[in-house]
N, C-alpha and C positions, 0 to 999 in steps of 0.2 A: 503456641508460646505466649505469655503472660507480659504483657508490658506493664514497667514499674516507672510511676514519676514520683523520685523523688526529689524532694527539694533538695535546695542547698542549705545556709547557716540560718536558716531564720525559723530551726526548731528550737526547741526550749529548754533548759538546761535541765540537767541531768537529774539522778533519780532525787526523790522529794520522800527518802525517806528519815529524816532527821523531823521534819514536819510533821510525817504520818507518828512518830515513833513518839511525838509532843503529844499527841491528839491522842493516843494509845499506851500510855507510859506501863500495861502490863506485859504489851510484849516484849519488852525487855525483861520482866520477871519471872516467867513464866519456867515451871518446874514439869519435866513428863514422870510420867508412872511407868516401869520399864516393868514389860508386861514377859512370857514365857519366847516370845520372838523379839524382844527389847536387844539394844546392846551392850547391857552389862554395866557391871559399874568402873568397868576401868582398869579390872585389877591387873597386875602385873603377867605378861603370856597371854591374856584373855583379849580378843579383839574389839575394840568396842565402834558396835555400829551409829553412833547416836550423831544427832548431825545438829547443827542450826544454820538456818538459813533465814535470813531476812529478820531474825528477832526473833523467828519460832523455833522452837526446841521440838526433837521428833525424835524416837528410842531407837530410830535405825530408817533410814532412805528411803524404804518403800512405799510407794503412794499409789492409793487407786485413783485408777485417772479418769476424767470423766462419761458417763457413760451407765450401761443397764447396773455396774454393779454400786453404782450409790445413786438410783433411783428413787429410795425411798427410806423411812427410817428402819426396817425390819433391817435390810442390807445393809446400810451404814452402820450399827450399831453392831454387825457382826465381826464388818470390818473391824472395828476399834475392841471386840472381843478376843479376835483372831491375833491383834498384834499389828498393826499393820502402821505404818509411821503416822499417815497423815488421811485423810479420806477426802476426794473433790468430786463433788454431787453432779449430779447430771444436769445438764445446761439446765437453768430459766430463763423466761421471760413475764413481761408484764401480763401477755395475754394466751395463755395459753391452748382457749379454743381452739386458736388458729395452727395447732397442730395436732393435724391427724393421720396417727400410723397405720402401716398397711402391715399384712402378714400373707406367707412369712418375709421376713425383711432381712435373714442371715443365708449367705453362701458357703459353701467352704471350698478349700484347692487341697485336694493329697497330692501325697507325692507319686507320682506315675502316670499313666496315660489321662486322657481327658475324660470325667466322669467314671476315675476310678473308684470302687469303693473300700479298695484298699491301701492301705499306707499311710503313714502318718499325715495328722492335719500340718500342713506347711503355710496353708493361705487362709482368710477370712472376710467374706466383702458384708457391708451392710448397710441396708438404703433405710436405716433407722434416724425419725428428726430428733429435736431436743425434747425434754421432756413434755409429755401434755398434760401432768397434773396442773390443776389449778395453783398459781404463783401462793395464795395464803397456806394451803394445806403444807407444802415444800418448807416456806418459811418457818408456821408452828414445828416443825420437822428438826428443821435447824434449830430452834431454839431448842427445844427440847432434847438434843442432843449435846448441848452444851451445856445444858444445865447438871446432865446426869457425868458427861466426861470433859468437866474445865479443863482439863492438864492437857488434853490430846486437841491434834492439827484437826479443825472441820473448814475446805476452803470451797466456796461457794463459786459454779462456773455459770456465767451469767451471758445474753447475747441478746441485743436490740436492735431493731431498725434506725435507719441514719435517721434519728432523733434525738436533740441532746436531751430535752425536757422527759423525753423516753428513759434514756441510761439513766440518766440522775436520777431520778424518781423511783428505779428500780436497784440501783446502788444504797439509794438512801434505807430502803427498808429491808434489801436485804441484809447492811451492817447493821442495822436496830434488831436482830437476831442473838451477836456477836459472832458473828462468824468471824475467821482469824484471820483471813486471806481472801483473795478476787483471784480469779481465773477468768480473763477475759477469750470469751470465743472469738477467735477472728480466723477460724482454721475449717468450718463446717464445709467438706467440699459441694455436701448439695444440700437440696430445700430451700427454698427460699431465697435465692442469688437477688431475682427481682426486688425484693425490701430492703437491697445489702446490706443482710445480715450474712456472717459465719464469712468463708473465704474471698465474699466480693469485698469485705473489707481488708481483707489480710493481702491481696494481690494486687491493691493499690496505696502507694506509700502515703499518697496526695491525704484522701480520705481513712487510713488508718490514723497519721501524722493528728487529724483534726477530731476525729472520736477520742484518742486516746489525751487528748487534749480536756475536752467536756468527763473522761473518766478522773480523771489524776487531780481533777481541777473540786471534784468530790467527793474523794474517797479518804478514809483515813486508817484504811488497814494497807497493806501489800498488796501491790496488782503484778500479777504475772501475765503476760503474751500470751497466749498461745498461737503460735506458729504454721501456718500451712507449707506442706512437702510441693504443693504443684503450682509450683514459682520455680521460674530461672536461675535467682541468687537469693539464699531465704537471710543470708546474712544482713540485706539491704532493711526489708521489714524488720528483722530484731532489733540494728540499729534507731530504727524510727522508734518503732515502742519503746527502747531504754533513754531516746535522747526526749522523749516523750514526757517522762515522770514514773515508768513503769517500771517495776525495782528486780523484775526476774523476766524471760520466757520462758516457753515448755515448746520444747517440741520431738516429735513432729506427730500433726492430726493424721488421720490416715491419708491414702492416696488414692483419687480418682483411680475407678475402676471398671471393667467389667469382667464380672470371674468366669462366665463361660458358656457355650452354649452344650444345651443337651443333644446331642449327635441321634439320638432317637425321636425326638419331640420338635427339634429344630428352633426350641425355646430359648431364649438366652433363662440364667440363674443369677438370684433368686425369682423365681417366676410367679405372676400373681395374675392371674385370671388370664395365664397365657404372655405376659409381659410382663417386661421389667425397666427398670431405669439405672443410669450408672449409680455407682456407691462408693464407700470406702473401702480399702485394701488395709489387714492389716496382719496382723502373728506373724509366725515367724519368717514368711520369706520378705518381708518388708526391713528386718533388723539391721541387714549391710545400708539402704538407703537410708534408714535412719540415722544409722553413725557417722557416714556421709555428711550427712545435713547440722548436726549436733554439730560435727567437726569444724564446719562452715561457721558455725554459729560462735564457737568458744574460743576460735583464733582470733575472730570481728573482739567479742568482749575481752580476751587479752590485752589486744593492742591498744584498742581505744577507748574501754573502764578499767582498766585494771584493778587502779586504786579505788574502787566503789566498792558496793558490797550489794551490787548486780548479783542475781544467782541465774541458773541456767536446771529445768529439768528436762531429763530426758525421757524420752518415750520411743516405741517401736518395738515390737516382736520378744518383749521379755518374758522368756519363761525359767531361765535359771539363774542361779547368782554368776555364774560367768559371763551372761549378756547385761546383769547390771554393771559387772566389773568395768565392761566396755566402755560404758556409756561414765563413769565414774574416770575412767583414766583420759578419757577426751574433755573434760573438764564440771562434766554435771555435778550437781549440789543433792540433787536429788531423782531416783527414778520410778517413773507412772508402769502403772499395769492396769491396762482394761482387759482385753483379750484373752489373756491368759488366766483370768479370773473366769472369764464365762466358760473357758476351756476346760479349768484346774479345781474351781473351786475357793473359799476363801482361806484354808489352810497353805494354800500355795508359800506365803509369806514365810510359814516357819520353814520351809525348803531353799530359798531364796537365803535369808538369812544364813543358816548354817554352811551352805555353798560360799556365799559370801566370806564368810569367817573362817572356811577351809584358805581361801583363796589368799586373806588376807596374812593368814599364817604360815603360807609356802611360804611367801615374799616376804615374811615377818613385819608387816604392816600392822601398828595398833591403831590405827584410827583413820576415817575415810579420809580423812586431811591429808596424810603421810603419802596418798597415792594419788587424788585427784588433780587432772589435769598431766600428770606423768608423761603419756604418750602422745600427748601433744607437740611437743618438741621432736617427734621423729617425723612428721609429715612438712613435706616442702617441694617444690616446683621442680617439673620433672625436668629443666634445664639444669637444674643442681643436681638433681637425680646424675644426671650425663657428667659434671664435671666432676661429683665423689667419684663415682665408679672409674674415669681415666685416672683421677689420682690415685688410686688405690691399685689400677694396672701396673701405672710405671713406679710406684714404687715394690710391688712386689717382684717384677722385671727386676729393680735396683737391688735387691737380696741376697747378695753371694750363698751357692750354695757352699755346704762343706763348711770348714773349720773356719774360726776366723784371726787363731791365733794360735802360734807354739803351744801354750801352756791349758790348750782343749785336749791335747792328742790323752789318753787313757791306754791303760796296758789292757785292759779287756776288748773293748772295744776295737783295737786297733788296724785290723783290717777293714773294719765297716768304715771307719774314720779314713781309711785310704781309698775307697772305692767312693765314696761321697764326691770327691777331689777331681774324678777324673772327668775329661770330656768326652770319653768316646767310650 
């Protein structure tokens, strides 16, 4: 179990985006290009997927989340080919000698016995760190992708050692890019705990409270959270990062794991020269935890930002438009796909999309507005749980069966009308 200290009132007022939005006055301008997976322009019956969130405008919710499939420009740019709302690049830092991958570094869980090799992919662990390209080749990356697509989301996920001279310095040239957005890592469950980077900062409120402090204090695009699952109450940390200055979360990063041993080899998986180390857990049997946790996260910013313009993305086990639907009706702004991209492919989005736009059309929903945060208002404490349901006994108890007046009785009916009546 994860001890959290948080403070009490002496964090700092709320989000500082009126500031950033001074420093950036195109984000408020800013036009998308609605590409073959866009959401339309609005027309009347047609659903339209187009969102904004924080000032950015994006042709429909989905977002690659950070990770192998915006590694690099070839990928990123596929993304933004494919349709895809927004694209957030695989972590950086300053130095990126200092991370060295191993292979292979992916597991998977099917559905069935242990070490089956049949059935659908359900699970995915992966002991992969953040990027190890060199921080300048990434940045050229950046720019150069915004040079060629101005109109579309590029948000940069960025993660340093408790060094504020660190972040800054590495915030500073990553917005000398123009990249549109921050994704701050604070959810990596392994690698590097020792430097606390990635989740040793996210499972302590003390030391999140005070980096995100040195973040907000130099940044001048939108910074989002990113949120760790392996905490107690993740809504405690979101609170800190929005009372921080940070104008969104994202969550949830994957989940401390280990996927399994080989019943032949007596190996745990992913295995590397005979060994392994825990990793991330994530596709789709992680989805229910994540809604979960989203859940936790969107009742916290209800009650106590309401009136902000706080966003929230979700993330976990998305692979069709009904699992974005999910995460959309528990109150997300916007939803990430990694997994399901290294599973799917980058076409995945135009299936996502159309699912989506079925969905919204059962329900006669034109616009993600119309729906998000919807099912939020049916989740409540299972003492109220107990007290609807006896209300709901005794008054169905209280329901006379049968007629309930002379002027019910029908000549057709009239025998079923008299048998209704009787007690015995």
């Amino acid at each position: 179990m994860v001890t959290l200290s948080l403070r009490g009132p002496a964090v700092s007022s709320l989000s500082l985006g009126p500031r950033r939005a001074a420093a950036r006055p195109d984000l408020q301008l800013r036009r998308v290009r609605i590409t073959a997976a866009g959401g339309g322009d609005g027309a009347a019956g047609e659903p339209d997927l187009r969102v904004r969130v924080n000032g950015l405008e994006m042709p429909n919710p989905f977002v690659i989340g950070s990770g192998p499939p915006g590694t690099n420009y070839t990928v990123m740019k596929r993304a933004f080919d494919e349709g895809w709302g927004a694209v957030i690049a695989k972590t950086v830092s300053l130095d990126a000698a200092k991370v060295v991958n191993v292979t292979p570094r992916y597991a998977r869980l099917r559905a069935g016995s242990n070490g089956s090799a049949k059935g659908p992919i359900i699970g995915w662990e992966n002991i992969e760190l953040i990027s190890d390209r060199p921080l300048e080749i990434m940045l050229n990356e950046f720019k150069q992708l915004k040079e060629e697509y101005p109109d579309r989301v590029l948000i940069a996920s960025i993660m340093e050692e408790y060094n504020k001279d660190a972040w800054q310095e590495l915030i500073e040239r990553v917005e000398a890019t123009g990249v549109d957005a921050l994704e701050i890592n604070f959810s990596c469950p392994h690698g590097m705990p020792e430097r606390k980077m990635g989740a040793a900062v996210g499972q302590d409120c003390t030391l999140l409270e005070e980096v995100c402090g040195w973040i907000n204090e130099k940044a001048t695009v939108p910074v989002w959270a990113k949120m760790t699952p392996n905490i107690t109450d993740i809504s405690q940390p979101a609170r800190v990062a929005l009372k921080s200055g940070c104008e969104g979360v994202s969550a949830i990063n994957t989940i401390m794991s280990v996927m399994g041993i080989d019943l032949n080899t007596l190996r745990p998986e992913p295995c590397v020269e005979g060994y392994s180390t825990p990793g991330g857990y994530s596709a789709r049997a992680v989805h229910p935890i994540a809604l979960g946790k989203v859940m936790q996260i969107a009742k916290m910013m209800k009650t106590e930002f309401g009136n902000t313009d706080c966003s929230l993305s979700g993330i976990g086990g998305v692979e069709t438009g009904g699992d974005a639907a999910e995460f959309i009706l528990l109150g997300a702004n916007t939803v990430q796909v990694c997994t399901g991209v290294m599973m799917h492919g980058y076409g995945l989005v135009n299936k996502l999309c159309a699912e989506l736009k079925d969905f919204m059309r059962k329900h006669n929903f034109s616009s993600i507005e119309d729906f998000r945060g919807v099912s939020l208002q049916y989740f409540t404490t299972h003492t109220d749980l107990v007290k609807r349901q006896q209300q709901a006994i005794r008054q169905r108890k209280a329901v006379r069966k049968g007629l309930q007046s002379d002027k019910e009785w029908t000549g057709d009916g009239f025998v079923k009308e008299s048998e209704s009546m009787v007690s015995n």
